[in-house]
N, C-alpha and C positions, 0 to 999 in steps of 0.2 A: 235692746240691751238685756233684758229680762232674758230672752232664749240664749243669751250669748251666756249668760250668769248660769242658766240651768243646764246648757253642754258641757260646761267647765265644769258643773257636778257629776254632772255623770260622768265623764271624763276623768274625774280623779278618784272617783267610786273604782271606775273598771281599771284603775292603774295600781289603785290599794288591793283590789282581788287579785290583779293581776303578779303582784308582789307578793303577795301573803301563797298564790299558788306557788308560785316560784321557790319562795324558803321551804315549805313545804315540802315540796317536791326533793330540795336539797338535804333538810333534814333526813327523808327516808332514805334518799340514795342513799345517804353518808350511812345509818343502819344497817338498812338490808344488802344492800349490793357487796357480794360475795369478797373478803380482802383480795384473796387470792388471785381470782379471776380476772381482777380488777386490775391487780399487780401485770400478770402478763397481757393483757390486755393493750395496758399502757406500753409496753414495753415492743411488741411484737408492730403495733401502729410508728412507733417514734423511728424504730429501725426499719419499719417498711417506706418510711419518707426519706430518710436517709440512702437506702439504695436506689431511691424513684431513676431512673433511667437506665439501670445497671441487670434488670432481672428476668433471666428468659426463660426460667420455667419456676410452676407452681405445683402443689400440691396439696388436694380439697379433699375433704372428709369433715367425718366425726374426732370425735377422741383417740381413736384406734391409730388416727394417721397422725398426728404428732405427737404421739409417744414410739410408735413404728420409727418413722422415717428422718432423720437427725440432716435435717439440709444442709449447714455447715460442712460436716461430716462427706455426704453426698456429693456436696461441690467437689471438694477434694481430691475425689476419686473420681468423679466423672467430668470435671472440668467445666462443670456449669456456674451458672448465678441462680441459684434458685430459692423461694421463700415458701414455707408452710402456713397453709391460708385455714389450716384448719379450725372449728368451734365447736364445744360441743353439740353433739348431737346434732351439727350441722345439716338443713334442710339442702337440697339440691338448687331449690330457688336461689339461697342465701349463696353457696358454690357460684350460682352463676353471676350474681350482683357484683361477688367479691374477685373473679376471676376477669369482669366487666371494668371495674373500675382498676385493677391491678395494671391491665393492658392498656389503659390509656396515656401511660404515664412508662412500661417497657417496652423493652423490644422480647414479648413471649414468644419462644419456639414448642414449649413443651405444657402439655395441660396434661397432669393424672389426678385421676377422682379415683379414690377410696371408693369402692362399693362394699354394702355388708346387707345382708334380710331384710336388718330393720329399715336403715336410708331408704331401701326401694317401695317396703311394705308399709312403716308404721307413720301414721299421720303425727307430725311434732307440735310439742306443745307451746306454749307462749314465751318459755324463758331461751330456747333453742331459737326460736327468730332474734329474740333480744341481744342475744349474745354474739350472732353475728353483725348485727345492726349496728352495735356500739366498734364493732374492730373494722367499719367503715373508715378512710380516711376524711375524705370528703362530703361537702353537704350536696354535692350535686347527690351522688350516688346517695345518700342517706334518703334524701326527700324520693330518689324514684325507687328505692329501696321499699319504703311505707305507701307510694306509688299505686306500685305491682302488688302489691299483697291485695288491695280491692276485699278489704275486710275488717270494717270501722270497728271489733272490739280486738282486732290484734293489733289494729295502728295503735290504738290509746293503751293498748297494754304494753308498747314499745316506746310510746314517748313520755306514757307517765309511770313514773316507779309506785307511787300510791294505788293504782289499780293491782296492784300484786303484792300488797300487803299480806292477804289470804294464805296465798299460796308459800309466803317464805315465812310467817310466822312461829319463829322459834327466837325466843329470851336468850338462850344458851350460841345462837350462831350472832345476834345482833352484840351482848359483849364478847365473843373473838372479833369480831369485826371493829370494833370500835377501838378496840384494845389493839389490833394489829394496824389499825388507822392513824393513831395517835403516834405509833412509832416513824421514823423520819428513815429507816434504814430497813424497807420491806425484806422479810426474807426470800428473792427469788432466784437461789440459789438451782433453783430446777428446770429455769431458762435456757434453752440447749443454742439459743441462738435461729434468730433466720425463722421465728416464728413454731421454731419443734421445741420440745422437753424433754429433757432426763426424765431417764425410766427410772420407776423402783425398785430396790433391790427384791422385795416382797413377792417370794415363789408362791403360785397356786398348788395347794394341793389337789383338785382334782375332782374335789366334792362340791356339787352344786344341791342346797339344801332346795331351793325355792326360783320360778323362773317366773317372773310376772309379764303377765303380758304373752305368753309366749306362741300364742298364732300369731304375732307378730315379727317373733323373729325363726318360724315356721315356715318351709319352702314348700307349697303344694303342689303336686306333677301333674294333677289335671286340670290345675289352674294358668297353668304357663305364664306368659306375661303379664296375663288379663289383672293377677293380682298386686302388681307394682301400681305403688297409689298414681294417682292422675297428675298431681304437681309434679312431682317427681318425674313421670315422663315427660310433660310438657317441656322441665326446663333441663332436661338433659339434651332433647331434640337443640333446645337454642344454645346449650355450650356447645354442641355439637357444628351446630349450622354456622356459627360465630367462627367457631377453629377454621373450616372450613373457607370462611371467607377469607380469613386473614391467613391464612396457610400456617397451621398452627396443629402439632401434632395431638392427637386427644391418644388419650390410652384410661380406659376403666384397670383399676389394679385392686384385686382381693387378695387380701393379707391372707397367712397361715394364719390357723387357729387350731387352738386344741382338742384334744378328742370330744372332749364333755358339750363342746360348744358343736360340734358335727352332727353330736347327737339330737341338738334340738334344731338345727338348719334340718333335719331330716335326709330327705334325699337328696344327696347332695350330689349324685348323677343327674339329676332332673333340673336343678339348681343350676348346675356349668352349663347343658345344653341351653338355658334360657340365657344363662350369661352370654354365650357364642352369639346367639339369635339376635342378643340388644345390642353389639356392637357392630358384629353385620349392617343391624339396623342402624346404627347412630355414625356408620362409617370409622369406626374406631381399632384399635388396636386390644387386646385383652388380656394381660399375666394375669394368670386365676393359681394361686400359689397354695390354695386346697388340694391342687393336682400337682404339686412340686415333687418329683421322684423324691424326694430324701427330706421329704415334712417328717413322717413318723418317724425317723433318726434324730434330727437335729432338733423339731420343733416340738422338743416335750414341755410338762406340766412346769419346769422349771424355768421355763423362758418367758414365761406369762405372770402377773400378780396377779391375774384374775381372768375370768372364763374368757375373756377379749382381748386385753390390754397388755403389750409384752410390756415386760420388766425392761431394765436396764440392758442383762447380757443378749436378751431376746431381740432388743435393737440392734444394737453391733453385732449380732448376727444376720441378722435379716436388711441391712445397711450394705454387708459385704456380698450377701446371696444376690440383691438386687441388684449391687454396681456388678457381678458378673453377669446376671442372667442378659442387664441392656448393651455390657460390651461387648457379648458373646457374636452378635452377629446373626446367628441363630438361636433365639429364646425357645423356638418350640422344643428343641433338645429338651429341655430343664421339667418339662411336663407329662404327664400321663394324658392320656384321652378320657379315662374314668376314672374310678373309686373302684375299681373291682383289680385294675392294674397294678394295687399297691397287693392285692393277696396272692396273684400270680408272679409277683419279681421274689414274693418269697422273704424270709428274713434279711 
């Protein structure tokens, strides 16, 4: 009787911690976790159940890709079912988790991943796995989500929001958050639909004061492939080998970008030829739209809000370049072989 009395203590010891973690845990989400992202978050998951049988192509990236690519839009023109899987600062592992579990549930014909310097080069930090983690639908995928990572202070910084206290520490973001929390009627007005977003109207001018990080999103020519981080390979080999199985078109696609941003990619001849090289290798297809004959025409400083990110009109343009360069039949028309082709075609 005695041991039975003293399990039941402990028993309800580890149910009060276990509760006290839990509020805990709820109070900080409810602070720190970003309104915004939160807002689409929710939104791009509740409509990703909603099509569950109906969606034959995806598109994975960073930020770049669902402000790019307007899949609504898309459909319309190309007559697909397609959703934008993208997060930011999306890991290529997360790409693959999220392109894993999207498939179990359509019938995908089409996989395009967004590549850019950083995705290949730069190791991502804790709130970039986070972020894909939460726009999981399922717990199957969630649990082999935190699985595969095989990396006990990234699991805990993905299932507890209290370990990243640290890092979001700003008074001034936890009341907008709180403030935009308490309202019943989020503003996401910026929701493009199908997992993409309205662009900004906010033109770049041109000027990059400060580039942090920037061997990272530095392309070296004598480092070829060697310098694309190791996750990153490893799990583009498996959306590769997955398409493959399932007969499942892959295509790597590089947005335009603007001059400013050319100049810190560097050589961006040495850059395409490793691009050419990784799809070779990954059995894939490759729009590298760096080399698009009529970038430097249409793809100025006004179609971007910033050294990455197109604007608004910079989507609906590059929406309309893409639905022709895929209906073309012949995409490689639309390209240069280098960076040196754009100074011999002349103004």
């Amino acid at each position: 009787m005695r041991n039975i009395k003293n399990a039941w203590k402990v028993l309800s010891r580890l149910c009060i911690a276990l509760a006290f973690v839990i509020a805990l845990e709820s109070v900080i989400r409810y602070c720190y976790e970003d309104w915004y992202t939160m807002a689409m978050t929710r939104l791009s998951k509740l409509e990703r159940r909603e099509l569950e049988g109906t969606i034959d192509t995806v598109y994975c990236g960073s930020s770049v890709t669902y402000y790019a690519l307007n899949a609504p839009y898309l459909d319309e023109k190309l007559g697909t079912s397609s959703f934008n899987l993208a997060t930011s600062s999306q890991p290529v592992f997360s790409s693959y988790c999220l392109i894993r579990e999207t498939a179990e549930h359509n019938p995908i014909k089409r996989v395009y991943q967004v590549i850019t310097v950083p995705s290949l080069k730069k190791t991502r930090i804790n709130k970039n796995y986070i972020g894909a983690y939460k726009n999981l639908n399922t717990w199957k995928w969630r649990l082999r989500y935190l699985a595969e990572m095989r990396s006990e202070p990234l699991i805990l910084a993905t299932i507890f929001s209290s370990t990243n206290v640290k890092s979001y520490l700003s008074f001034d973001s936890i009341k907008e958050n709180i403030r935009h929390k308490k309202d019943p009627y989020l503003d996401v007005t910026q929701y493009a639909g199908r997992g993409s977003r309205m662009g900004f109207t906010t033109e770049f001018n041109g000027v990059v004061e400060r580039v942090p990080n920037r061997e990272k999103k530095t392309w070296y020519k004598e480092q070829g492939l060697s310098q694309i981080d190791e996750s990153a390979m490893k799990y583009m080999k498996k959306i590769a080998a997955f398409c493959e199985k399932k007969d499942i078109e892959y295509t790597l696609l590089v947005l335009p970008q603007p001059e400013a941003n050319l100049e810190i990619i560097g050589d961006v001849d040495a850059y395409s030829e490793c691009l050419e090289e990784l799809a070779g290798e990954l059995g894939a297809k490759l729009y590298n739209f760096l080399l698009y004959k009529d970038r430097e025409k249409v793809f100025t400083n006004d179609k971007f809000r910033d050294i990455e990110h197109m604007n608004d009109s910079g989507q609906k343009l590059f929406c309309d370049i893409f639905v022709e360069v895929v209906n073309s039949g012949h995409p490689e028309d639309y390209f240069y072989d280098s960076i040196e082709d754009f100074k011999q075609s002349g103004p």
